[in-house]
Backbone as JSON Lines, residues from 0, in Angstrom:
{"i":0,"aa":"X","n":[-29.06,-43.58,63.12],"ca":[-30.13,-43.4,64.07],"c":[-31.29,-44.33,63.69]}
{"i":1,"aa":"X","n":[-32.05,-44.68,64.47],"ca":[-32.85,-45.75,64.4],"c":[-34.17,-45.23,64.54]}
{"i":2,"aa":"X","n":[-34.93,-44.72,64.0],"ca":[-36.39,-44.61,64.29],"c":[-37.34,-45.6,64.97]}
{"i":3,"aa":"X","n":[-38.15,-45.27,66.61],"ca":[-39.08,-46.46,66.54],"c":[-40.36,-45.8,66.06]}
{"i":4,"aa":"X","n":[-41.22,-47.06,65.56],"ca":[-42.34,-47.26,65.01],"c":[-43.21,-47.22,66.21]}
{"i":5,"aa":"X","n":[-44.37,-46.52,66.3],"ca":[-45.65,-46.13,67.56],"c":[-46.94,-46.74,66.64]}
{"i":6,"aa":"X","n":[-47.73,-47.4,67.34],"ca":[-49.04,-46.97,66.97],"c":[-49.49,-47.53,65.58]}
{"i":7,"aa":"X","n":[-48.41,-48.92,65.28],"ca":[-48.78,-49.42,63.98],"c":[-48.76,-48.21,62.94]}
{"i":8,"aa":"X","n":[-48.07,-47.13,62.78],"ca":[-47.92,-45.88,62.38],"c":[-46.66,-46.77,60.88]}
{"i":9,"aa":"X","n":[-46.52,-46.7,59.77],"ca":[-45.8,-47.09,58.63],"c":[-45.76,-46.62,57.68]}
{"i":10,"aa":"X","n":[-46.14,-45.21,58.11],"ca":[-46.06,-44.43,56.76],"c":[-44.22,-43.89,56.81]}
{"i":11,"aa":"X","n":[-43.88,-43.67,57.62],"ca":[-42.24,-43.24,57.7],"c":[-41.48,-44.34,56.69]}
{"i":12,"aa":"X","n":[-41.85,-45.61,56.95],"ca":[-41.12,-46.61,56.13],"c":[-41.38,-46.29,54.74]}
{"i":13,"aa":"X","n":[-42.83,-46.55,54.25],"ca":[-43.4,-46.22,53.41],"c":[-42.61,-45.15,52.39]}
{"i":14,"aa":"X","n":[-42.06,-44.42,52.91],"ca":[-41.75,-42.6,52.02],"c":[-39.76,-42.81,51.85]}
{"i":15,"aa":"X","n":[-39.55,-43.67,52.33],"ca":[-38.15,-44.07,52.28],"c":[-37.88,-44.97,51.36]}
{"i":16,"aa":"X","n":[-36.55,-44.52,50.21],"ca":[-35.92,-45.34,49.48],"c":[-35.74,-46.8,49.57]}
{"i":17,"aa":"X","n":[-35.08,-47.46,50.55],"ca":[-34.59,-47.81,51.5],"c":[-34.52,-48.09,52.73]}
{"i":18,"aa":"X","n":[-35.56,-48.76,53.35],"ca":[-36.05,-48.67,54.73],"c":[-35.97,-50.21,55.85]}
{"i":19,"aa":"X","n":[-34.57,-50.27,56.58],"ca":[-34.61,-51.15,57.36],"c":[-35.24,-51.34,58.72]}
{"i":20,"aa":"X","n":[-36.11,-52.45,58.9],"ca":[-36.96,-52.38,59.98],"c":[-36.95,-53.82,60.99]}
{"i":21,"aa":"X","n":[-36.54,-53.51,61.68],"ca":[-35.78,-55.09,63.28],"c":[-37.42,-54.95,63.82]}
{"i":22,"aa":"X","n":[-37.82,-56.19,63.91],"ca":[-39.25,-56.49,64.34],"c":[-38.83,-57.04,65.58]}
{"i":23,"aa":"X","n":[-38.92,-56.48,66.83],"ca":[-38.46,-56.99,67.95],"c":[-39.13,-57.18,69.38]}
{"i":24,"aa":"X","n":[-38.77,-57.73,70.47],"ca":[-39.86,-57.05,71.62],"c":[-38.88,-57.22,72.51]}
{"i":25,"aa":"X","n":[-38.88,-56.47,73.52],"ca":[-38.03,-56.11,74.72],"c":[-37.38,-57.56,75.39]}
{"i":26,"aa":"X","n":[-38.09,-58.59,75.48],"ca":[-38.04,-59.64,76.36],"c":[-36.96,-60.92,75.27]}
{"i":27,"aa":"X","n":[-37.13,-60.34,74.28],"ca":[-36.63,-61.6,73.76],"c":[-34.83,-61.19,73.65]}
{"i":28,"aa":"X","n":[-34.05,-62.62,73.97],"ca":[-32.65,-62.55,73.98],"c":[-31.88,-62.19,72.89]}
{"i":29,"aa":"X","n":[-32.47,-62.89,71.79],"ca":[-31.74,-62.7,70.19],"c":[-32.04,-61.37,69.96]}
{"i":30,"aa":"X","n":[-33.0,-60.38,69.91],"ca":[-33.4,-59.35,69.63],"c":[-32.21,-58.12,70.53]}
{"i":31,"aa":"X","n":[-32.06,-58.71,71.48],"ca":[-31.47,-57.72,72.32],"c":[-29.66,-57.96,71.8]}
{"i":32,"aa":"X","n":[-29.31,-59.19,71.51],"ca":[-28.3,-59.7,70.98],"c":[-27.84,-58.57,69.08]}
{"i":33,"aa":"X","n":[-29.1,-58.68,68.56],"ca":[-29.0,-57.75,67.13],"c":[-29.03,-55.99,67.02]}
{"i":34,"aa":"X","n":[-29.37,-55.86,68.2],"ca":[-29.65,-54.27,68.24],"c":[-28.4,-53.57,68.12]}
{"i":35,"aa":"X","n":[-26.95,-53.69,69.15],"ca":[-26.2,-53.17,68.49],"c":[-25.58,-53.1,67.69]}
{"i":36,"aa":"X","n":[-25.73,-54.36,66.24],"ca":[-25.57,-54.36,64.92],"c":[-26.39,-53.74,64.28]}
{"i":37,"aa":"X","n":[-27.81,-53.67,64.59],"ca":[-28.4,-52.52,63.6],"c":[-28.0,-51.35,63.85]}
{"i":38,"aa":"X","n":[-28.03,-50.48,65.08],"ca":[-27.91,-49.72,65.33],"c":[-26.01,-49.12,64.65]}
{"i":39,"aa":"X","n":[-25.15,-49.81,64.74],"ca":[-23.82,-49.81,63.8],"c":[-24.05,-49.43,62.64]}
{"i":40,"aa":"X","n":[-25.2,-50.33,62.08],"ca":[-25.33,-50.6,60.85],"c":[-26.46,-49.31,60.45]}
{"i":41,"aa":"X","n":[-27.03,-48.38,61.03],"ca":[-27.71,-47.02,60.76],"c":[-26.75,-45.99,60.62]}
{"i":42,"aa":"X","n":[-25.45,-46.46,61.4],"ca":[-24.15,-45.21,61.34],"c":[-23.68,-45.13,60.38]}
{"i":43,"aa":"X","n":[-23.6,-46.4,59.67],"ca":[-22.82,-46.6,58.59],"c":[-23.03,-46.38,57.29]}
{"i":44,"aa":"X","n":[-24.78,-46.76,56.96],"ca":[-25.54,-46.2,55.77],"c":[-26.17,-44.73,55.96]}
{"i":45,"aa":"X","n":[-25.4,-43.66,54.82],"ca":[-26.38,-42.46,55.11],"c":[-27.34,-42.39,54.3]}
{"i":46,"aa":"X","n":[-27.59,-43.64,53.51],"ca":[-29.01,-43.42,52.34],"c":[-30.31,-44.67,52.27]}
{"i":47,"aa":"X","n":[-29.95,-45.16,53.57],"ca":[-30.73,-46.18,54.28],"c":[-31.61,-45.52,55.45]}
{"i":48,"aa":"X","n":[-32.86,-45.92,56.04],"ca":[-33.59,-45.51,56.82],"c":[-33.39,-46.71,57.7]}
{"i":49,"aa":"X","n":[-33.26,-46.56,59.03],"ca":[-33.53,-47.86,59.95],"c":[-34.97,-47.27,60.87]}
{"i":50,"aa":"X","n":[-35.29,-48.55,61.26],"ca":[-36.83,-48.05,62.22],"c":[-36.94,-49.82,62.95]}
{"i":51,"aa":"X","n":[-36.89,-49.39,64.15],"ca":[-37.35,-50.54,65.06],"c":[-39.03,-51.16,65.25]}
{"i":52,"aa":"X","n":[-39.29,-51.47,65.25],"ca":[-40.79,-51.96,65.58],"c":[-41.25,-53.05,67.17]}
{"i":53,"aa":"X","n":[-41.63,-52.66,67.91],"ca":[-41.82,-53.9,69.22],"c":[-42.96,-54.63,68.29]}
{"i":54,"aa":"X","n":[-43.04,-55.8,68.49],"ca":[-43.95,-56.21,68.18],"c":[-45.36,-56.6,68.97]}
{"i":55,"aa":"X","n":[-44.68,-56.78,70.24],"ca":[-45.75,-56.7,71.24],"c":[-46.97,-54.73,71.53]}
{"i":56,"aa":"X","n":[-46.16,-53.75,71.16],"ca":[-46.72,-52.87,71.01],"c":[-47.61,-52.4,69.23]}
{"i":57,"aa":"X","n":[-46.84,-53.08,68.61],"ca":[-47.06,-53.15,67.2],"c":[-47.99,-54.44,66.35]}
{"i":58,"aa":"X","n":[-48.47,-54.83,66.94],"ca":[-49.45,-56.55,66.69],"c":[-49.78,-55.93,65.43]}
{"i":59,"aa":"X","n":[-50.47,-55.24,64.94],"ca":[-50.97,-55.0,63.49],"c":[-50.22,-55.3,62.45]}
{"i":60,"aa":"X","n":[-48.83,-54.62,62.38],"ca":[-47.42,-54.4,61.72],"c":[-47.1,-55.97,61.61]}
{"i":61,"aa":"X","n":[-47.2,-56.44,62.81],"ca":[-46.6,-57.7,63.12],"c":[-47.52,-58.63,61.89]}
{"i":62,"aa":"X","n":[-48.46,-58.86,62.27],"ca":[-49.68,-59.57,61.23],"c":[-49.76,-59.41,60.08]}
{"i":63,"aa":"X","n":[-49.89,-57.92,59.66],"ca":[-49.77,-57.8,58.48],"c":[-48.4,-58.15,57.59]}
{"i":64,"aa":"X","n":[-47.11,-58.11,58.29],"ca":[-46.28,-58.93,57.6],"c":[-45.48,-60.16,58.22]}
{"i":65,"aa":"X","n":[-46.52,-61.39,58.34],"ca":[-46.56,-62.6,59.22],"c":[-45.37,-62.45,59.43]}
{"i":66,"aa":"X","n":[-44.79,-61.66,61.12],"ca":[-44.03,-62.29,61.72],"c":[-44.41,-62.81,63.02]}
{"i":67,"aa":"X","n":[-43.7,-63.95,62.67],"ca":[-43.95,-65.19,63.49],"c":[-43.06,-65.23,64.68]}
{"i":68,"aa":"X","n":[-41.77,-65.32,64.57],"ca":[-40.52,-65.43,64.72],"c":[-40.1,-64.08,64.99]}
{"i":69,"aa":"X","n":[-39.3,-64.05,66.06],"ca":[-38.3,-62.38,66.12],"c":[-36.9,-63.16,67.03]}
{"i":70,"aa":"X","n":[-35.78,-62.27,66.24],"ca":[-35.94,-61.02,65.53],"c":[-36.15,-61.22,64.4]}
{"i":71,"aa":"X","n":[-36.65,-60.33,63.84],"ca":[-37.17,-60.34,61.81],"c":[-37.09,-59.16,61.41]}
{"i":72,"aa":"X","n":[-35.96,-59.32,60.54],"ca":[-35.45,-57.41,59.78],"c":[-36.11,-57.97,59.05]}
{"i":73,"aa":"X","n":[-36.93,-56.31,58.05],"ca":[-37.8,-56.58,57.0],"c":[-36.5,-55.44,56.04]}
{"i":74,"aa":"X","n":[-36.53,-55.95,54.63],"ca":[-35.98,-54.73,54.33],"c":[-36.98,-54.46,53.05]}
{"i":75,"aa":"X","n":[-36.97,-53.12,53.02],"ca":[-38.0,-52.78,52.31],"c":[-36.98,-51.46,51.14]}
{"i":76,"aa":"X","n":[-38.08,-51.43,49.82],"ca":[-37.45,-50.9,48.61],"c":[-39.18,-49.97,48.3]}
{"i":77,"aa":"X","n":[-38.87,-48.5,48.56],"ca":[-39.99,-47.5,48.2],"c":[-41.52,-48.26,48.8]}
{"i":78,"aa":"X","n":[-41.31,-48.84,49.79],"ca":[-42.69,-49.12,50.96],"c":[-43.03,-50.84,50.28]}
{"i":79,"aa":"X","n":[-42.14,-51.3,49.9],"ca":[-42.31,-52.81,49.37],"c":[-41.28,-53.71,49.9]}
{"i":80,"aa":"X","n":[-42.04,-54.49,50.95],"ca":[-40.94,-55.69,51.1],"c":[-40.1,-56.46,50.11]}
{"i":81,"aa":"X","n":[-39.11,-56.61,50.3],"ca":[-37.95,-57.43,49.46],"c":[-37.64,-58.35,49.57]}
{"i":82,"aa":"X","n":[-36.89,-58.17,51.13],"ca":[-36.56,-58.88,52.14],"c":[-36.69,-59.5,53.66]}
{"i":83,"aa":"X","n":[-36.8,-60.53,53.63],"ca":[-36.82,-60.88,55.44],"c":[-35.83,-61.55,56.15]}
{"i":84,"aa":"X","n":[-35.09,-61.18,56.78],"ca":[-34.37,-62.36,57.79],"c":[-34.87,-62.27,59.35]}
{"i":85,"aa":"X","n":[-35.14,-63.86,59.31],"ca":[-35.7,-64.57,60.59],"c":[-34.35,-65.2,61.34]}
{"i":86,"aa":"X","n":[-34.44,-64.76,62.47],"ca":[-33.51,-64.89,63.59],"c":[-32.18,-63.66,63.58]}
{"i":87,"aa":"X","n":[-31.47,-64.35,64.84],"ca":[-30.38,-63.31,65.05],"c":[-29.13,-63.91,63.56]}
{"i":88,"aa":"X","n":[-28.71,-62.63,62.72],"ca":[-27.57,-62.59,62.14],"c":[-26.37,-61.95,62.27]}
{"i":89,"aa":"X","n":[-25.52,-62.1,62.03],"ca":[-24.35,-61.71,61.83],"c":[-24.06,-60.56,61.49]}
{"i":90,"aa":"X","n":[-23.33,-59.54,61.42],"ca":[-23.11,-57.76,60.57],"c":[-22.92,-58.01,59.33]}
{"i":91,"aa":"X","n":[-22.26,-58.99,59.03],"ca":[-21.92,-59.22,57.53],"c":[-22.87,-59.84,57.02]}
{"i":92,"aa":"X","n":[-23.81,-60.15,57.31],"ca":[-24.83,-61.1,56.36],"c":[-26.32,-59.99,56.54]}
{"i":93,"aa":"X","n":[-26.43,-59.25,57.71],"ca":[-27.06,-57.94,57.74],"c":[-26.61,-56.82,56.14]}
{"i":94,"aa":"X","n":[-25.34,-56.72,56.4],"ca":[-24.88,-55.77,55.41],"c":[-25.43,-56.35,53.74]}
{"i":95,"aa":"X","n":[-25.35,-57.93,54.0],"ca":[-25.68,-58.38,52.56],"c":[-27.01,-58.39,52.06]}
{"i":96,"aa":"X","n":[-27.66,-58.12,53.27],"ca":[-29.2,-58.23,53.22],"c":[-29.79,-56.68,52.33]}
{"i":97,"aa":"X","n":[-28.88,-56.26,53.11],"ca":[-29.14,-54.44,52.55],"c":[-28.5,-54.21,51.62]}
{"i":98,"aa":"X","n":[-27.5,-54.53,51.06],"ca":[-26.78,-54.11,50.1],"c":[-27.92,-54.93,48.87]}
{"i":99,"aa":"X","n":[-27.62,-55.54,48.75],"ca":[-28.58,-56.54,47.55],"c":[-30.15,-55.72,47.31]}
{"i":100,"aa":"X","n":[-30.61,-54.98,48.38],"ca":[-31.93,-54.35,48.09],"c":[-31.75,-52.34,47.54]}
{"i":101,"aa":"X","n":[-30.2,-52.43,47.28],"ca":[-29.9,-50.76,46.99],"c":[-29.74,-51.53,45.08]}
């Protein structure tokens, strides 16, 4: 399951082991292209958190961790970025992204 993010609201990420987050906005093609790999990829980890973010509703979130570019998974370790991938990826290079931050 995928949590979305409201209101520049980041404390949910924050309190999670493990917290994958797709920086996205409705309009863009690649973004809409990655969603049903994250969303796979929330079924599959039960000790991972996923959480979507729009960025057009989310500008704060967005700024505060310069994304420029979407889509942009952040992966995060106890409310600390680790990781970023910029643009659309693959399931298997998603999975490697997350695995490497457990």
């Amino acid at each position: 399951m995928i949590t979305e993010i409201k209101n520049n609201d980041f404390q949910a990420v924050e309190k999670e082991k493990i917290a994958v987050v797709d920086f996205n906005a409705t309009w863009c093609g690649p973004c809409r292209m990655l969603a049903p790999i994250i969303e796979e990829l929330s079924e599959e980890y039960d000790d991972v958190e996923f959480f979507a973010c729009d960025v057009d509703d989310n500008g704060e979130l967005a700024m505060k961790f310069g994304i420029q570019s979407i889509p942009a998974v952040g992966i995060f370790k106890e409310g600390k970025l680790v990781n970023m991938a910029v643009g659309f990826r693959p399931k298997a290079a998603m999975k490697s992204l997350i695995d490497e931050a457990k």
